[in-house]
C-alpha positions as CSV (number, residue, x, y, z in Angstrom):
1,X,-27.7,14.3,43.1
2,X,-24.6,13.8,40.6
3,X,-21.7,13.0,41.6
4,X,-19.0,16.0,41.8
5,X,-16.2,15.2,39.6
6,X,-12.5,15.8,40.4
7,X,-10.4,15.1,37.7
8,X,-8.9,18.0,35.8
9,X,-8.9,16.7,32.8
10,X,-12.5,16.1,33.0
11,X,-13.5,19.5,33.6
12,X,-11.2,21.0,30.7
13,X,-12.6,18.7,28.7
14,X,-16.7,19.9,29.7
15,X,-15.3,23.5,29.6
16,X,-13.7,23.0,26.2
17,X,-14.5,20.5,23.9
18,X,-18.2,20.1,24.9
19,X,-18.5,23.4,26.2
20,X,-20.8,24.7,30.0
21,X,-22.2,27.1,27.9
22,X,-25.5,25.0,27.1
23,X,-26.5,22.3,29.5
24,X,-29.5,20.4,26.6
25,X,-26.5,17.7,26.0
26,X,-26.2,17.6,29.9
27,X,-26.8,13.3,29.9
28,X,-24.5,12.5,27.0
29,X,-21.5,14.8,28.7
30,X,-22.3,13.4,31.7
31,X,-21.9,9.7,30.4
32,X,-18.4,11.1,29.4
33,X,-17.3,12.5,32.2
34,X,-18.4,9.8,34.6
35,X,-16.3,7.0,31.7
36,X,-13.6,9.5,31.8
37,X,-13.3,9.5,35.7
38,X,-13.6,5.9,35.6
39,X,-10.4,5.8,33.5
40,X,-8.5,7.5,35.5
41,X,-9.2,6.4,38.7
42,X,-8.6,2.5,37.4
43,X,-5.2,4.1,35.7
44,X,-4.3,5.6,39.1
45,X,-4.8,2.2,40.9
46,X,-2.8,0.0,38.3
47,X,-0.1,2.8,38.3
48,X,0.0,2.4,42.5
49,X,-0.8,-1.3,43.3
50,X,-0.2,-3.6,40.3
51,X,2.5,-6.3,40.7
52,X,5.0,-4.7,38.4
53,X,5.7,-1.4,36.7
54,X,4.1,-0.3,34.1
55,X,4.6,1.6,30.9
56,X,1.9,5.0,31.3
57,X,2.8,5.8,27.7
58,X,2.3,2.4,26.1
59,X,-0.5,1.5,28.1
60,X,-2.5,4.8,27.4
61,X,-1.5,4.0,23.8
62,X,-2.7,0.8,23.8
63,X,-6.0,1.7,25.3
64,X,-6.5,4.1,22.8
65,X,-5.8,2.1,19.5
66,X,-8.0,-0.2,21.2
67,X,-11.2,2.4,21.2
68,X,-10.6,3.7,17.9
69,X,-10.2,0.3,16.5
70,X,-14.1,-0.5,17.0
71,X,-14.4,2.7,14.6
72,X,-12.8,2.5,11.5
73,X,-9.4,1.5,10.3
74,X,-8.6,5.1,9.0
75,X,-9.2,7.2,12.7
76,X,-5.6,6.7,14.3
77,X,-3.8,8.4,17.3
78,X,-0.3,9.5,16.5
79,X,2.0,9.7,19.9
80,X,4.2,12.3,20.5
81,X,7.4,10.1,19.0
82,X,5.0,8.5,16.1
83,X,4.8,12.1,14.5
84,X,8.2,11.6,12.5
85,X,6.3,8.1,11.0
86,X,3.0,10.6,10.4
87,X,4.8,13.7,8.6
88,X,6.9,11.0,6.4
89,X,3.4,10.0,5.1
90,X,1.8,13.4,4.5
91,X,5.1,14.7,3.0
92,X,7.2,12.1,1.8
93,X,9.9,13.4,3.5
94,X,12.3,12.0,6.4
95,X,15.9,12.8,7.6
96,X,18.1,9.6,6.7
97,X,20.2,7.5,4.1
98,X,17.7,6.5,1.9
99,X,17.4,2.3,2.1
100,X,14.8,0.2,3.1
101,X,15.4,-2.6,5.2
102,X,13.6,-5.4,6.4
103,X,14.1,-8.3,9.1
104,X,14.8,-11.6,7.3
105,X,14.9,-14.2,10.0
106,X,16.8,-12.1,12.8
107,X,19.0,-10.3,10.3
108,X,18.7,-6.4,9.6
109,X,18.5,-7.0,5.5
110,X,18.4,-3.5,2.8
111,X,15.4,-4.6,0.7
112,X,15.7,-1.5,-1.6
113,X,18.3,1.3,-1.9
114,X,16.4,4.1,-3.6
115,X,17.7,6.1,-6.4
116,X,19.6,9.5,-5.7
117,X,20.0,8.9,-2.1
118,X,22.9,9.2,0.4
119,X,22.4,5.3,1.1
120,X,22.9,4.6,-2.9
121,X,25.9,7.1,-3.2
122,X,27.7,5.7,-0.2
123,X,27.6,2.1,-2.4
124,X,25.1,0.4,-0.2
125,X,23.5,-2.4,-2.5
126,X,20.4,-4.3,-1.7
127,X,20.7,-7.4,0.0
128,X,23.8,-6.3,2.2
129,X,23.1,-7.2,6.1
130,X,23.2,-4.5,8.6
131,X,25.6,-5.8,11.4
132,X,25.9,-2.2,13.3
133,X,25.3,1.1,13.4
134,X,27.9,3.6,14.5
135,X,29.4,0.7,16.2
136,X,26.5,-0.5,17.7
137,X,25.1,-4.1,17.0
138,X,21.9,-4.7,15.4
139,X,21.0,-7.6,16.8
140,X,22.1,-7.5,20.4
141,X,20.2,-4.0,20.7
142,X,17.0,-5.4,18.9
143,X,17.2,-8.9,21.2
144,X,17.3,-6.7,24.4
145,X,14.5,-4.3,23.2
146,X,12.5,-6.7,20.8
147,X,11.8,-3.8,18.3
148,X,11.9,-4.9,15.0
149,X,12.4,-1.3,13.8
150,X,15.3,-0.5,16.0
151,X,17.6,-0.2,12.8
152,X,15.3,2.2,10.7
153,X,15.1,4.5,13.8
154,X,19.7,4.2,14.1
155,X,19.8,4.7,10.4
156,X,17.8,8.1,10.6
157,X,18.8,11.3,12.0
158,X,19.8,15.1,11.2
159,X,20.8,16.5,8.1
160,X,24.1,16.2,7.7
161,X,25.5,13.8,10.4
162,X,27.2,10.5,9.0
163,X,26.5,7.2,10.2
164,X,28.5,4.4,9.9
165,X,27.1,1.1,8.8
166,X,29.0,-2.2,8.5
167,X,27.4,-4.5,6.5
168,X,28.2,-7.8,5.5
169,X,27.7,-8.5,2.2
170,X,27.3,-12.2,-0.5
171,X,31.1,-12.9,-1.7
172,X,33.1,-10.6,0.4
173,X,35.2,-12.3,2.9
174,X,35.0,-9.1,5.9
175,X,32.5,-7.2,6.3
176,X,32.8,-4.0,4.9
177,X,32.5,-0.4,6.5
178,X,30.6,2.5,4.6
179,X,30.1,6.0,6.0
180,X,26.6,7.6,4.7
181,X,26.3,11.5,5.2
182,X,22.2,12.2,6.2
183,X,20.1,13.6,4.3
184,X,16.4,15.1,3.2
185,X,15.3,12.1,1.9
186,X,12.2,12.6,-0.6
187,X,9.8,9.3,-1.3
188,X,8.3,10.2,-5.1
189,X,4.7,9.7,-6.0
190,X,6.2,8.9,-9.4
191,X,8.7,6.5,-9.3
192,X,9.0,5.5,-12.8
193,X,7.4,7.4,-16.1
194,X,8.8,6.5,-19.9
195,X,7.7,5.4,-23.2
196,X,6.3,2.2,-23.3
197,X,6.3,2.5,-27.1
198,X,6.7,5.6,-29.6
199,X,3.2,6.9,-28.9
200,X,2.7,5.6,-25.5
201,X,3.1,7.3,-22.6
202,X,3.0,5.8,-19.0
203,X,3.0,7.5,-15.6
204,X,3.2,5.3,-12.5
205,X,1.4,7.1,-9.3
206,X,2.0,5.4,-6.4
207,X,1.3,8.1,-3.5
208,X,-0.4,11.2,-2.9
209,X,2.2,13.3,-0.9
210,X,2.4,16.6,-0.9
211,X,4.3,17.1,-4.2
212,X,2.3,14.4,-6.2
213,X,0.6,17.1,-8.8
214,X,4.2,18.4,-9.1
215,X,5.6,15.1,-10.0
216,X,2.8,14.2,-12.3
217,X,2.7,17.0,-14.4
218,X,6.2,17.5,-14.8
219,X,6.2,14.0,-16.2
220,X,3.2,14.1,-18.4
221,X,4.8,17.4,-19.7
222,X,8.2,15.8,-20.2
223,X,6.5,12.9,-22.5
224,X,4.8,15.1,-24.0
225,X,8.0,16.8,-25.4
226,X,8.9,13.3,-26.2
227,X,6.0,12.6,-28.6
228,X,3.2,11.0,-26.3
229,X,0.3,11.0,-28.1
230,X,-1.5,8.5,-25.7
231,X,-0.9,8.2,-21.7
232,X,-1.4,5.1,-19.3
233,X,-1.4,6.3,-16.1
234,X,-1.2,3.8,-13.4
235,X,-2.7,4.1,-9.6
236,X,-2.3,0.1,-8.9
237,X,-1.1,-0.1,-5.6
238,X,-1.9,3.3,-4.5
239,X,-3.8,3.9,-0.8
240,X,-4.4,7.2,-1.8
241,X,-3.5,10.2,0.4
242,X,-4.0,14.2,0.7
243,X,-7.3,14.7,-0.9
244,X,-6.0,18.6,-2.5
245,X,-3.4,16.4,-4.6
246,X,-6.3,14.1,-6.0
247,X,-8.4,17.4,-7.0
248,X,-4.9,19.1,-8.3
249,X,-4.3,15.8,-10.4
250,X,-7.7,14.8,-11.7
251,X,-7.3,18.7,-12.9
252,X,-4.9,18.0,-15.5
253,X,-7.1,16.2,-17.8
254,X,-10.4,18.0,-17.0
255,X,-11.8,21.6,-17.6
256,X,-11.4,24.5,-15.1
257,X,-14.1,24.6,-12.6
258,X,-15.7,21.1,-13.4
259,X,-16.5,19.2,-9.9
260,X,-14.5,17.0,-8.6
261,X,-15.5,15.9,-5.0
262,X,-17.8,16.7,-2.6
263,X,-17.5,16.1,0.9
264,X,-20.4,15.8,3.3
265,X,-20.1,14.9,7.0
266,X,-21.9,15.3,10.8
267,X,-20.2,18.8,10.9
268,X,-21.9,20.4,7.7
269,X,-20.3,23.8,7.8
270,X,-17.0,21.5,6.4
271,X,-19.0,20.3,3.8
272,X,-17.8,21.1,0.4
273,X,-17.7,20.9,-3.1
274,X,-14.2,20.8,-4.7
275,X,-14.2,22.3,-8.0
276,X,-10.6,22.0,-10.9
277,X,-9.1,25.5,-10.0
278,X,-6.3,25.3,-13.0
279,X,-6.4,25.4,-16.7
280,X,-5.8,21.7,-17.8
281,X,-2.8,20.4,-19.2
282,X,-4.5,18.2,-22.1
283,X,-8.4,17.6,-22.8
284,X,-8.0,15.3,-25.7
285,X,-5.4,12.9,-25.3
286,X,-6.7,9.5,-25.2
287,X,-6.0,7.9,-21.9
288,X,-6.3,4.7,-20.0
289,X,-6.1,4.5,-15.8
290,X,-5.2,1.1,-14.7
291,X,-6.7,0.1,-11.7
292,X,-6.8,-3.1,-9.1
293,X,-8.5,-3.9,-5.4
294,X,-5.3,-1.8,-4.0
295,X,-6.3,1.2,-5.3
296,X,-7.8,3.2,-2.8
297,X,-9.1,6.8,-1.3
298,X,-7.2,9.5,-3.7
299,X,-6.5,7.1,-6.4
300,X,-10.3,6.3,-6.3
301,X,-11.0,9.8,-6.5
302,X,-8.6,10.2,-9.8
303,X,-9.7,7.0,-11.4
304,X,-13.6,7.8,-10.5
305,X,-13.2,11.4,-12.1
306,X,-11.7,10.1,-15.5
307,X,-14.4,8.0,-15.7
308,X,-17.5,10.3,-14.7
309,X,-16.5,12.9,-17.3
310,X,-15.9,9.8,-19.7
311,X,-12.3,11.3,-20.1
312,X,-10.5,8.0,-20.5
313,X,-11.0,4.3,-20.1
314,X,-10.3,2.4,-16.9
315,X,-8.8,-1.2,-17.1
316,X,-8.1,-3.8,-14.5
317,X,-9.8,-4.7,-11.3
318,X,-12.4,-3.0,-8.9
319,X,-10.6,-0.5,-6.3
320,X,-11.1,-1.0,-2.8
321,X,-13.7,1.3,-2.1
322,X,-12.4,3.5,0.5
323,X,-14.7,7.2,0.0
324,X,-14.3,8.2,3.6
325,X,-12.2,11.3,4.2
326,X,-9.8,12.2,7.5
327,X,-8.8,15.4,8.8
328,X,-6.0,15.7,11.4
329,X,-6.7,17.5,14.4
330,X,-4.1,18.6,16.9
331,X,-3.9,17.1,20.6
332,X,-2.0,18.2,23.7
333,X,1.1,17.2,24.7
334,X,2.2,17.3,20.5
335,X,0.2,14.2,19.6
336,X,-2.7,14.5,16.7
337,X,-5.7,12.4,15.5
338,X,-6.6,11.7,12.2
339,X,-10.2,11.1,12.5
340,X,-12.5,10.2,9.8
341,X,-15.1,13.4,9.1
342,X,-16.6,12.7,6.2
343,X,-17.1,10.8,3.2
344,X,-16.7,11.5,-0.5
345,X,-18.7,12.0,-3.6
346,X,-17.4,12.3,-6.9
347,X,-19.5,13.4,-10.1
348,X,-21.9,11.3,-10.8
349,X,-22.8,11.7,-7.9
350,X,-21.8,8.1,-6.1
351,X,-20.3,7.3,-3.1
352,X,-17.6,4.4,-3.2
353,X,-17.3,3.3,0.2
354,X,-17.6,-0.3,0.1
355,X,-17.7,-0.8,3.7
356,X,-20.0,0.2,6.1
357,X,-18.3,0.8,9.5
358,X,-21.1,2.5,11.5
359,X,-23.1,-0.8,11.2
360,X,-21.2,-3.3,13.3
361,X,-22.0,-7.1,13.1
362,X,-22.8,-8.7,16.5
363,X,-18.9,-10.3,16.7
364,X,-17.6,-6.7,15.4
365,X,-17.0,-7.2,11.9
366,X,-17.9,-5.9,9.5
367,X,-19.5,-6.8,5.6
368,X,-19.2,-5.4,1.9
369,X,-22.1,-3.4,1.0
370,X,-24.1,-6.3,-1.4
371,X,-24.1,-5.6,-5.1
372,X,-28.2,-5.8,-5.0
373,X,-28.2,-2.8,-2.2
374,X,-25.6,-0.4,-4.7
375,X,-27.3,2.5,-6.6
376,X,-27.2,3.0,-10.2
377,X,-25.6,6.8,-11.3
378,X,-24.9,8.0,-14.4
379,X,-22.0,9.4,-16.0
380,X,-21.4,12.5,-18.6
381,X,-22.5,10.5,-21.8
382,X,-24.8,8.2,-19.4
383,X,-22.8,5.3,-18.5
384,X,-24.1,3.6,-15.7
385,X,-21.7,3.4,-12.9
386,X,-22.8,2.0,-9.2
387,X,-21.9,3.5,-5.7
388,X,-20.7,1.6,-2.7
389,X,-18.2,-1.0,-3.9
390,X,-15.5,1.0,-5.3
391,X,-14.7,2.0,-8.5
392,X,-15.3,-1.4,-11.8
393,X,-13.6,-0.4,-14.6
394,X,-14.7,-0.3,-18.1
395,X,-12.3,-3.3,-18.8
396,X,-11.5,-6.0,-16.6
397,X,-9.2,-7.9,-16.5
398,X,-8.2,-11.0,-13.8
399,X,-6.4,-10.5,-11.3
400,X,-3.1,-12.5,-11.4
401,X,-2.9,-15.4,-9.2
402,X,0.4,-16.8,-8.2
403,X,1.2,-20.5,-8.3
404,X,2.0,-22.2,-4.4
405,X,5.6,-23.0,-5.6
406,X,5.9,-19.4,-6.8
407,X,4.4,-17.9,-3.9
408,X,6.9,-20.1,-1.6
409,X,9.8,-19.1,-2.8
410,X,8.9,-15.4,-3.0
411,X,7.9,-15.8,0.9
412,X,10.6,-18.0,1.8
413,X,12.8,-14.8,0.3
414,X,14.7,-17.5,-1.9
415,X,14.1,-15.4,-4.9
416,X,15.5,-12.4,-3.5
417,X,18.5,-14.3,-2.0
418,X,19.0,-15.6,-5.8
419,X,18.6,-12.1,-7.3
420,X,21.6,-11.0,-4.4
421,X,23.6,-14.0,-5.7
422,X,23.5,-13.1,-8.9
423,X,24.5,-9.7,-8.0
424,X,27.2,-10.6,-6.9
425,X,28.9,-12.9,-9.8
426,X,27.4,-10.7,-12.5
427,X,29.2,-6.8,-12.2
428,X,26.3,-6.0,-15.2
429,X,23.4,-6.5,-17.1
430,X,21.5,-5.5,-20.3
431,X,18.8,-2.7,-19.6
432,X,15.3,-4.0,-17.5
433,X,13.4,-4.0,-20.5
434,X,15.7,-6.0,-22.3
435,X,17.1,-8.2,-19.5
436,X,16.1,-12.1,-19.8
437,X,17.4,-15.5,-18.1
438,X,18.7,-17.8,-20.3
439,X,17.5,-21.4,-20.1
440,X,21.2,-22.1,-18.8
441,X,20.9,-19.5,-15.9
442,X,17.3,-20.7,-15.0
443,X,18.6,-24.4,-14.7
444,X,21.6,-22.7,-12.6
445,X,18.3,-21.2,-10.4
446,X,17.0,-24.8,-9.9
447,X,20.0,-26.8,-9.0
448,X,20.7,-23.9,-6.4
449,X,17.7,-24.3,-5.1
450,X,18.1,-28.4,-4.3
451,X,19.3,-28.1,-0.9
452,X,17.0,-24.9,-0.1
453,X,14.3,-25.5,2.6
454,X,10.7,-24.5,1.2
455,X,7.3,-26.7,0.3
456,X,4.0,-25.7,-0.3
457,X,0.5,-27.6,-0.7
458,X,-1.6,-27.2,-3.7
459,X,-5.0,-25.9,-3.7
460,X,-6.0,-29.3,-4.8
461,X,-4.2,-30.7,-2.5
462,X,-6.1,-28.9,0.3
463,X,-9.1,-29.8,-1.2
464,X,-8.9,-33.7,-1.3
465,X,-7.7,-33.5,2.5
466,X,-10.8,-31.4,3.2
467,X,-12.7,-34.2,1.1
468,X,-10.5,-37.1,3.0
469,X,-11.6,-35.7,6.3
470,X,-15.4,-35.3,5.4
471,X,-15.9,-38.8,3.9
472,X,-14.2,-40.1,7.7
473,X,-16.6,-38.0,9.8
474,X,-19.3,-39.2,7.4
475,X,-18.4,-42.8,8.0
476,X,-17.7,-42.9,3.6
477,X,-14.2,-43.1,3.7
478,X,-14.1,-46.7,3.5
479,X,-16.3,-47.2,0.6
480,X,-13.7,-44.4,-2.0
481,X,-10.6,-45.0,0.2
482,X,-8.7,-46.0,-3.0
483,X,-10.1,-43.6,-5.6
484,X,-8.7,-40.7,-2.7
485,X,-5.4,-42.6,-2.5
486,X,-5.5,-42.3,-6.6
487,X,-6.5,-38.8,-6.8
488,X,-3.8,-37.7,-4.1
489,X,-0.9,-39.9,-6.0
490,X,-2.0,-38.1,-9.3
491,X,-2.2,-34.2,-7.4
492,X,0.4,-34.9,-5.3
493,X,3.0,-31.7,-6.4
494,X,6.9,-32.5,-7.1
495,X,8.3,-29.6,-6.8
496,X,11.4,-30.9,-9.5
497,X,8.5,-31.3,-11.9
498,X,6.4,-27.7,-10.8
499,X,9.9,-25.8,-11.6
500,X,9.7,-26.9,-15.4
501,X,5.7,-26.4,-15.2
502,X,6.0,-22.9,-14.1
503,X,9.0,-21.9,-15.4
504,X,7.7,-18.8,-17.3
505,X,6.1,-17.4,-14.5
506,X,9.4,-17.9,-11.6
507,X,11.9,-16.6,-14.6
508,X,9.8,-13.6,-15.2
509,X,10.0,-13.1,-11.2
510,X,13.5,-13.5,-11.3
511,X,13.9,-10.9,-14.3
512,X,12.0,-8.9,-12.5
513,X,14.0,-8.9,-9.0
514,X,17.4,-9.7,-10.5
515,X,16.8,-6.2,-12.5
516,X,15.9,-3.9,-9.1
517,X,18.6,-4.8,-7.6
518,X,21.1,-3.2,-11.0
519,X,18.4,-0.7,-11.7
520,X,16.6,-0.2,-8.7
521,X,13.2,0.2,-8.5
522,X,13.1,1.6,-12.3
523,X,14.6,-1.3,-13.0
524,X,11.5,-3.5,-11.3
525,X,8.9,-1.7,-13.3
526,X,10.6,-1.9,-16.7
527,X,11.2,-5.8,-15.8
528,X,7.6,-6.2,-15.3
529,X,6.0,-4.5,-18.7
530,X,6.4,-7.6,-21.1
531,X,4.3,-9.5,-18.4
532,X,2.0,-7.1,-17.0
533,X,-1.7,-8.0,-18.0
534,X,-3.2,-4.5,-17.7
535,X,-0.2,-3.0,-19.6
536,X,-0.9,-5.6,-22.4
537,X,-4.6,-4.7,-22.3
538,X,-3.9,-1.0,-22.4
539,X,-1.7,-1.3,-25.2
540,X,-4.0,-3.5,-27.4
541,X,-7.0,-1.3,-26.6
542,X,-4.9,1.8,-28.2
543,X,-4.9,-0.4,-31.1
544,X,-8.3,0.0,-31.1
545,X,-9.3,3.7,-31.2
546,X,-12.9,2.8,-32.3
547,X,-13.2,0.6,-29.4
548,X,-11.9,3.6,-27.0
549,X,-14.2,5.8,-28.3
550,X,-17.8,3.3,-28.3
551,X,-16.5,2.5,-24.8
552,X,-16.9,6.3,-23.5
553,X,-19.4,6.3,-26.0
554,X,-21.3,3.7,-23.5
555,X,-22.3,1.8,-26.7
């Protein structure tokens, strides 16, 4: 006879969610009540006998990230005081000042001040340190609780209250005291669209909030009215988000009621085709979607469209392959999961996921779907495009590798502190676009950097060790001992000499960071286009309409 189970939760959950009604799934809900009584029991005992107290809501937390993560990355349980974090994403919005900030070797650091904001009105500046909060200090509070994020969650707050930061900040002698009034603050999809050139028109997606078809159209319509007669529209760096602002957006350059997505999942009465409900905005403008490996979900979606209808070119790298959908459901106790329900197909008819979650390896990880196992689809002028590995483009281009010494001194945060340095001695600069180092400045950059702690080893460098090591466990070493010693003297990196070597790549990083911190993150972009690979490709190919036009072609 079964056991009789006495946990409430149990039998809400039988009478509820799995329902008495029908007893044909009577195993499988009894495999989940008896694992469910099993928790709780073990919960009930550590909570009575173990040596120390414990924490019921982190625990329960814990074990529950801990299930979902043998899933997929994308089904996540949002606690009760995690729901702020989870409407910021879906909505862009938050109560606060407006800054970013970051922890820089135990100080509380503003990495960005965003434009229009309380934080940027009050005079904040990026790179100031965060020594309290309505009098109270940062780092005391976050060395007694150890959370890194204690200052974000100080800094936010109603609409309308003032905090009180005091900041220290490169060349004042005290810190100084700045009271910030809270408000709605709103994180753009679009945080930078212009001209690139007199015809050229480019739109910078980076989210897919709530008001991201808002954002984007007002800004296509606004070049436009400035004489864009060709757009780049740029979803780099985008995860994706809300799939109704993918559909809304792809509908702006696409006839009314063409497909967009369909949906298909276990519950198939939420399957469904998603068709362009609005008149479009432009059918004819030539237009080029860059795209790299951070490109993801609703930005595959967009991207994916353009390209099935043969609406524009794509240029850069493949996306990440992300074609799985979420929906949130609501939980007890004011908590919600966003679970993963179905995935996604766009018109051609492909499926991007590039991953295959529901197919574990034996140690738990998991693989890319294999380029021989991907399917071959076709799109509106009979392209051949491929599922299950994201989206290629029609042009690629290669993905920018940093040098070591450039990619130490970005992590070591020595070209941020720089950019704050310069801040301070400089009170202004020429606009982002036209903003450039002079040779003196750069050398200024170097001899700054002489008694600055940071190193790096060479990818060559790595190598030979690897070598070094295999010839000893192979008992060769003796026998090329001194051509190793030769090679290593020859690869052996000066970092003196790898400052003149690669000193158009760290001044353009310098540009680029020294011009956010006068211009904000406007000021980043514009830094960026005279060295931005994909913009350079964009802008030759519209060069080149006959090229355009045999690539869509598919000639």
């Amino acid at each position: 006879m079964r056991k009789r189970f006495t946990i409430a939760a149990t039998v809400a959950l039988l009478a509820g969610g799995l329902g008495l009604a029908s007893f044909r799934q009577d195993d499988r809900f009894f495999e989940i009540a008896k694992n469910l009584d099993i928790y709780a029991t073990l919960f009930k005992e550590l909570n009575l006998y173990y040596v120390d107290e414990i924490n019921p809501n982190r625990m329960v937390k814990s074990s529950i990230d801990a299930m979902l993560k043998g899933l997929d990355p994308y089904t996540n349980f949002y606690a009760e005081d995690e729901i702020e974090d989870y409407m910021t994403m879906t909505t862009g919005r938050y109560n606060g000042i407006g800054a970013l900030v970051g922890n820089r070797q135990g100080r509380t650091i503003v990495m960005m001040v965003y434009e229009g904001t309380p934080a940027e009105k009050s005079g904040l500046r990026i790179g100031d340190e965060i020594i309290k909060v309505d009098g109270v200090d940062i780092k005391t509070r976050r060395d007694r609780s150890g959370d890194l994020s204690d200052a974000d969650k100080l800094l936010r707050g109603q609409t309308n209250t003032a905090v009180k930061l005091t900041v220290k900040r490169v060349g004042a002698k005290d810190p100084l005291d700045l009271s910030v009034m809270r408000d709605v603050v709103k994180m753009t999809n679009v945080p930078y669209y212009g001209m690139l050139n007199d015809e050229v028109g480019y739109i910078d997606l980076k989210d897919f909030t709530a008001t991201a078809s808002r954002e984007v159209r007002n800004a296509f319509v606004e070049l436009k009215n400035k004489g864009m007669k060709k757009l780049v529209l740029d979803v780099r760096e985008n995860p994706g988000g809300l799939l109704n602002m993918s559909i809304d957006i792809a509908n702006i350059w696409i006839p009314k009621d063409a497909e967009v997505v369909t949906t298909k999942g276990k519950v198939t009465d939420w399957n469904k085709t998603y068709t362009a409900l609005n008149p479009p905005l432009d059918l004819e403008i030539p237009l080029v979607v860059l795209t790299n490996s951070r490109s993801a979900s609703a930005a595959e979606i967009v991207s994916g469209v353009i390209q099935d209808y043969d609406r524009g070119v794509l240029v850069g790298q493949r996306t990440y392959g992300k074609g799985l959908v979420q929906t949130t459901r609501e939980l007890s106790f004011n908590t919600k999961l966003k679970i993963t329900t179905a995935k996604y197909y766009i018109p051609s008819g492909r499926c991007i996921q590039a991953i295959d979650y529901s197919h574990r390896n034996p140690d738990g990880s998991v693989g890319k779907i294999p380029d021989s196992l991907r399917t071959a689809f076709k799109t509106k002028n009979g392209r051949v495009v491929y599922d299950g590995g994201g989206v290629t483009p029609d042009i690629t281009t290669e993905a920018p590798t940093p040098t070591p010494i450039a990619l130490s001194l970005t992590n070591k945060g020595l070209i941020f502190d720089y950019a704050v340095k310069y801040r301070n001695s400089h009170p202004s600069i020429k606009p982002a676009r036209e903003f450039r180092l002079t040779d003196a400045e750069y050398a200024e950059f170097t001899n700054w950097l002489k008694d600055k702690e940071y190193d790096y080893t060479t990818q060559v460098e790595k190598d030979l060790a690897t070598l070094e090591a295999s010839a000893k466990k192979e008992k060769y070493f003796d026998k090329i001992e001194e051509q190793l010693k030769a090679l290593k003297n020859k690869a052996s990196h000066s970092k003196d000499a790898d400052l003149i070597t690669f000193k158009a790549e760290l001044k353009s990083l310098l540009e680029q960071e020294i011009a956010g911190h006068y211009y904000l993150q406007k000021g980043l972009k514009e830094a960026s286009f005279s060295s931005d690979p994909e913009i350079k490709a964009a802008l030759d190919l519209f060069k080149d309409m006959n090229k355009y036009q045999t690539i869509l072609k598919g000639k």
